[in-house]
N, C-alpha and C positions, 0 to 999 in steps of 0.2 A: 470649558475645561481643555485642558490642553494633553492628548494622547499620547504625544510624543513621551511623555516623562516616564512611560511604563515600556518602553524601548528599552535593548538591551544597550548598551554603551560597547560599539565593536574594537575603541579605539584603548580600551582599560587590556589588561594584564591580567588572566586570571590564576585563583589557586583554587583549586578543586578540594572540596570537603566531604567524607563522606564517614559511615558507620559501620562497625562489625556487631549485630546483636542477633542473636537466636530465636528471638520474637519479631521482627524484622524484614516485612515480602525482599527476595531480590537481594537483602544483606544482610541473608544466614550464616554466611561462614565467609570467611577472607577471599578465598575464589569467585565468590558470585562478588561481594564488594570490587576487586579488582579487575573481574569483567566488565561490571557498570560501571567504573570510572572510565575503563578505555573506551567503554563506548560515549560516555559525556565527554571525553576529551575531543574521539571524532566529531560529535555533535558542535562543538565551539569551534573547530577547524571548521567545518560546512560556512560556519557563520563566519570565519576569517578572527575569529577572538585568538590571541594568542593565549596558551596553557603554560602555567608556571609550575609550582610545586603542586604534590598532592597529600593528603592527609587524612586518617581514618582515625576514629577511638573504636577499641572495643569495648561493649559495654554490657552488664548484664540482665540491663534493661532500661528504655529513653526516657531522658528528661522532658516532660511534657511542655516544660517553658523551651527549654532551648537544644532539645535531640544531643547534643553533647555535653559534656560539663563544660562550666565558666571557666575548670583552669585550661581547660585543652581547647578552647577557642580562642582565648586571649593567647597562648601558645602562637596556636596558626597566626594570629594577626601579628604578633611579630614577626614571624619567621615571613607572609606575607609582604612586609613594607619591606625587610632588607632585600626581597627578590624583586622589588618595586611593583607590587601586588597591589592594585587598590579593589581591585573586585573578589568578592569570596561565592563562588559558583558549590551549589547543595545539590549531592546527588539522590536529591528524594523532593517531592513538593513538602514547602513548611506554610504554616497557616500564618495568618498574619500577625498574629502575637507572637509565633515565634521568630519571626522573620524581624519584630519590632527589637526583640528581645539581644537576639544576637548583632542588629547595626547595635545596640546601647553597648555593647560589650567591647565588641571590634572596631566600633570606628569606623568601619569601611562598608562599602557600597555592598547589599547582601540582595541575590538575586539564585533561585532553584532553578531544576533540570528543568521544571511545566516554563517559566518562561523562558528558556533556551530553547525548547520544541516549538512554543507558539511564534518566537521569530523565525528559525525556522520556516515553516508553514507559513508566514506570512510574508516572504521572500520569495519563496517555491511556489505558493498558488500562481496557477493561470486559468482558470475557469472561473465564473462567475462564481458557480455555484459554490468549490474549492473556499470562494476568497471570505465568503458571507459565514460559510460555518466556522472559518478559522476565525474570524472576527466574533462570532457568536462563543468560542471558546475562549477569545479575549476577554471579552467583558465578563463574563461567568467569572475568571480568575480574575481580573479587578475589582470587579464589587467589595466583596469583603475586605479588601487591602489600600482600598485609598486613605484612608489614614494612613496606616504604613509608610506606604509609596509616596504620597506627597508628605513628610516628616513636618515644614514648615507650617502645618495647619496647627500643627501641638500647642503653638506660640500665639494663638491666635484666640484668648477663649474671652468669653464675657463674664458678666458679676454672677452672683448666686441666682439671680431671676432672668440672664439673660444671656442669650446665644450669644457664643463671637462670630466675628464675622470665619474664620476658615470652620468650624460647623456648619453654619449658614450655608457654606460653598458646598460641605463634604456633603449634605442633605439634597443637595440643588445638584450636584452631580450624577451620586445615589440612581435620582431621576432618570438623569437624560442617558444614563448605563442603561435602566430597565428599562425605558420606551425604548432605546434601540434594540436591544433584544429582542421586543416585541416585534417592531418591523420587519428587522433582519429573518425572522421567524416566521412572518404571512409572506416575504417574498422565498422562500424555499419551499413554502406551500405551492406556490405556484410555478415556481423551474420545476419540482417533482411531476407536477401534472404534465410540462410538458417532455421530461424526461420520462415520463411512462409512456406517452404516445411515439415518442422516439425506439422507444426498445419493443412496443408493437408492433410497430413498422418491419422491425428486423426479425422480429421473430417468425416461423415459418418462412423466410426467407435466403439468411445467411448460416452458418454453422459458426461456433464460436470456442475459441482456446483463449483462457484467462491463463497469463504467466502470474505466479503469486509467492511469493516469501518473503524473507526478512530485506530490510534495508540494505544496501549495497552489496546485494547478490549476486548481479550485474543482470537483469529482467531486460534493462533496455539496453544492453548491449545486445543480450539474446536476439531481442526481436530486431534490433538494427540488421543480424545477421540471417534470421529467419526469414524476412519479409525485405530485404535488400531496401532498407530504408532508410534515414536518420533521424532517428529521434533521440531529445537531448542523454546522452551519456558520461555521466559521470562518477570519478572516485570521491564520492558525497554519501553521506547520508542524506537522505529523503530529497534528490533531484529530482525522482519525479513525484508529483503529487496527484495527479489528474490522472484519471484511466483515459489513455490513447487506445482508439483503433487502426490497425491497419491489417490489410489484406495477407494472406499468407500465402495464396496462390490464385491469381485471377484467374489462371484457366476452368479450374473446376465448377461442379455447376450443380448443389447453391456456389458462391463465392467462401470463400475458407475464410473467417476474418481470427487474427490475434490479439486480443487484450494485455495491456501492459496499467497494472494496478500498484498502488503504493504500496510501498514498503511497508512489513512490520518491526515492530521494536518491540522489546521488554518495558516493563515499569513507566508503563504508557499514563501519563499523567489523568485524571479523574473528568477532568476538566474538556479533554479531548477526544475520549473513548467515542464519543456517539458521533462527532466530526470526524475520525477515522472512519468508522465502522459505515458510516456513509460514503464514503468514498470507494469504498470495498464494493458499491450495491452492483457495480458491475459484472463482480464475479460469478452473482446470480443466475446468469442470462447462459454464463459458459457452459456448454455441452461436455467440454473437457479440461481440467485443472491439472496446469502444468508445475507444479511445485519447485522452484528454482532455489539452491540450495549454494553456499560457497564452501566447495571442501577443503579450501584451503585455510578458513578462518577454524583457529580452535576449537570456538565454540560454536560449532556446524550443529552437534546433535541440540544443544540448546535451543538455536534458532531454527531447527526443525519441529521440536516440541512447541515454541510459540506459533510457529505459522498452522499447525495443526490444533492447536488452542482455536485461535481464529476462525479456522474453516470449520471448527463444532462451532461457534459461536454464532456463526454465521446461518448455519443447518442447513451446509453445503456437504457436509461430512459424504452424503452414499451419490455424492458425482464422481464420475471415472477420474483417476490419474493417475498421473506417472510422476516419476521424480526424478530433476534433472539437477546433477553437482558439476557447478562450474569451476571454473580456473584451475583446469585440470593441469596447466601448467607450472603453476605456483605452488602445488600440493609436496612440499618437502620430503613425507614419507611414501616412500615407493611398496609399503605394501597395504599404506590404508586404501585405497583404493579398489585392491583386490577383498578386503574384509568386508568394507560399507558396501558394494554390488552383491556380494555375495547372499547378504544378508536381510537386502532390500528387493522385492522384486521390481518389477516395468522401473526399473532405473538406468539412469545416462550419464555417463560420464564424460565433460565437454571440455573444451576448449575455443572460446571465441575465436583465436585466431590461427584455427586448425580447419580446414573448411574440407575436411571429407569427416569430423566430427558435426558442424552446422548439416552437410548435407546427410548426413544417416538420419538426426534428429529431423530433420523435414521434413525427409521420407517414412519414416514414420508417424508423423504428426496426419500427415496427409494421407500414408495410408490406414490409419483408426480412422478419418472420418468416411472414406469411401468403404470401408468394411463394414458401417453399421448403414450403408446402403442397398438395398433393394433390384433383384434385378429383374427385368421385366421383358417380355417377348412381345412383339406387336408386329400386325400389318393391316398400315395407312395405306387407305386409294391415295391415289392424286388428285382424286378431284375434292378429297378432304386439305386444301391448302394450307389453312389455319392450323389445325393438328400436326405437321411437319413443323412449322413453323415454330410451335409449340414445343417438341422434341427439340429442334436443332436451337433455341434458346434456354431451355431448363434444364436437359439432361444429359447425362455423360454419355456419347453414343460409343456404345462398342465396336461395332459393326454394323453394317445393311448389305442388302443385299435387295437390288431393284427386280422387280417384277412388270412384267408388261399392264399390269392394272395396280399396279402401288408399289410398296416399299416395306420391306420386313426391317425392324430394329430391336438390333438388341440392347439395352439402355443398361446405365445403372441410377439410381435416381433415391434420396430420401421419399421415401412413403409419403411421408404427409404432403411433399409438395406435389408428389404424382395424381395423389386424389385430388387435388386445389384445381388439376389443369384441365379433369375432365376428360381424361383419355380412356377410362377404363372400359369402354366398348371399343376401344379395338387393340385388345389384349389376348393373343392368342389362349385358350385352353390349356390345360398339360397335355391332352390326350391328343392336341390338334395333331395331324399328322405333317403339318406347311412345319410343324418347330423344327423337323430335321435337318432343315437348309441351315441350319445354326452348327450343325453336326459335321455336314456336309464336306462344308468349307474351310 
């Protein structure tokens, strides 16, 4: 079989279709309809699809063949060809009788929002692991629609007693959909396993801030700016796919590390939820959830309400965070700004390319994790060499203060890695009288 044929076509003309019904997730009312078209529209721009007209019925309840009526899609297919429209893009996933339904009506190429996110995501992946689930979310949405999608089988049938041959094929395909799944399915069993031995590793080792919100929030500009690094940033939906780590600040000690996780969306296709929701699993590990918000997009509280859907979903809900609204430059109204902080606590209002805004937000990122540090009083002989060594590798030193038989320090240090290192015998007392050199000085 040939895969290619369930590709989006980037080189057609689209016209966006969509619905106003009150029974309807996402296209209740004309406002949410017109929020999800702009955002389908940005979705076919990520892809490079140019967007022609758009078109909506309101209705007072869907047609289970075809979500719209026949006269109002034969409508759009006209109004489609004069703008030289050969593709009709559905802002909702249709099943494949409906999808069958509407080419018989239109005439033209009929293709949903689930397979404009699955190209998408299969553009955008770069991790293994990324590329298998996005594929496993492919084939889930082809099964049932190869009839559909390859139309040519229709032509293809045999007598009362006998298969034709494109049955024949559509059964034999059927097949080789479901053993890949299955594959694709025992090889995530085993990236998982070694993806949990990976985040063992780190665990009691590094501290971790997950950035996390909606799609083109700007997360990886954040961190571009945070961690003085380059990772891919762009004005796309869903450029990044892959949770990236890097460092927030090497000096400190664990190491500070930053997560940069994918975007979320609205009316996230059925087919993709558990390939999303997998790719999230690194927010898991985060010590602190940086919630990144754009306040200059209108529908900010929306996509604050979905990212905070997610993080219950997740039952990441009672991890610390904060909340950080970017493109504080681009925000039109000069007093929403003063409303949304007011009203939000541990919230930030940024500007990427304002770098005493970057640098408050660092210093604070940095100082939450040395605040939920520990601090400790000690005096090393010197003839305990390993134990200095120990200190001047794992802990944040404050001060010392040398002694002709050792070394007083005052450290700050995560708990649990101070007990990992074995120092706890030479931990001064409260009551010691040697802690006043700490006073002293």
């Amino acid at each position: 079989m040939n895969f290619d044929d369930y590709n989006v076509k980037l080189d057609k003309k689209a016209t966006l279709v969509s619905i106003v019904c009150d029974n309807f997730e996402f296209h209740k009312t004309l406002a949410q309809t017109e929020s999800s078209l702009a955002e389908l529209h940005e979705l076919l721009r990520t892809l490079g699809v140019e967007s022609g007209g758009q078109f909506y019925q309101n209705r007072n309840k869907l047609d289970p063949a075809t979500m719209l009526g026949e006269g109002k899609l034969q409508e759009i297919a006209d109004a489609a060809r004069r703008d030289n429209s050969s593709l009709l893009v559905f802002d909702f996933e249709l099943t494949a009788s409906q999808m069958r339904n509407i080419k018989k009506i239109t005439q033209l190429e009929v293709i949903d929002r689930c397979m404009v996110i699955l190209e998408i995501f299969a553009h955008h992946a770069r991790t293994k692991e990324a590329k298998i689930q996005i594929e496993i979310s492919r084939l889930n949405y082809m099964l049932p629609r190869l009839q559909t999608l390859w139309t040519h089988f229709s032509k293809q049938r045999g007598g009362a007693y006998q298969k034709g041959e494109g049955e024949q094929q559509l059964e034999l395909d059927r097949r080789i959909i479901r053993d890949r799944i299955i594959f694709y399915k025992k090889q995530l069993v085993e990236i998982e396993k070694t993806r949990t031995e990976q985040r063992k590793r780190r665990e009691n080792k590094v501290v971790t801030a997950a950035l996390i919100g909606y799609t083109n929030a700007g997360k990886s500009t954040l961190m571009n700016k945070l961690c003085k690094v380059d990772v891919l940033a762009e004005d796309k939906l869903f450029a990044t796919l892959d949770a990236t780590y890097r460092t927030l600040n090497p000096d400190s000690k664990p190491p500070m590390v930053l997560i940069d996780t994918v975007g979320f969306i609205q009316n996230l296709p059925s087919t993709l939820v558990q390939g999303f929701k997998t790719t999230l699993e690194s927010a898991l590990e985060a010590d602190l959830l940086i919630v990144v918000c754009d306040l200059s997009d209108p529908n900010y509280k929306k996509h604050l309400e979905v990212t905070q859907e997610v993080i219950d979903e997740l039952n990441i809900e009672n991890k610390d965070q904060i909340i950080v609204f970017t493109k504080k430059d681009k925000v039109q109204d000069a007093f929403l700004p003063k409303i949304v902080m007011r009203n939000l606590k541990a919230s930030f209002l940024v500007s990427a390319i304002d770098p005493e805004d970057i640098k408050g937000l660092r210093e604070y990122v940095i100082d939450y994790f040395l605040s939920k540090q520990e601090h400790f009083d000690l005096f090393v002989p010197y003839v305990n060499g390993d134990a200095h060594s120990k200190l001047l590798g794992n802990a944040n030193i404050i001060t010392t203060h040398h002694h002709e038989l050792g070394t007083f320090y005052r450290i700050r240090i995560p708990d649990f890695i101070f007990h990992q290192l074995g120092l706890a015998s030479f931990v001064l007392a409260p009551n010691d009288p040697r802690s006043s050199i700490f006073d002293n000085n």
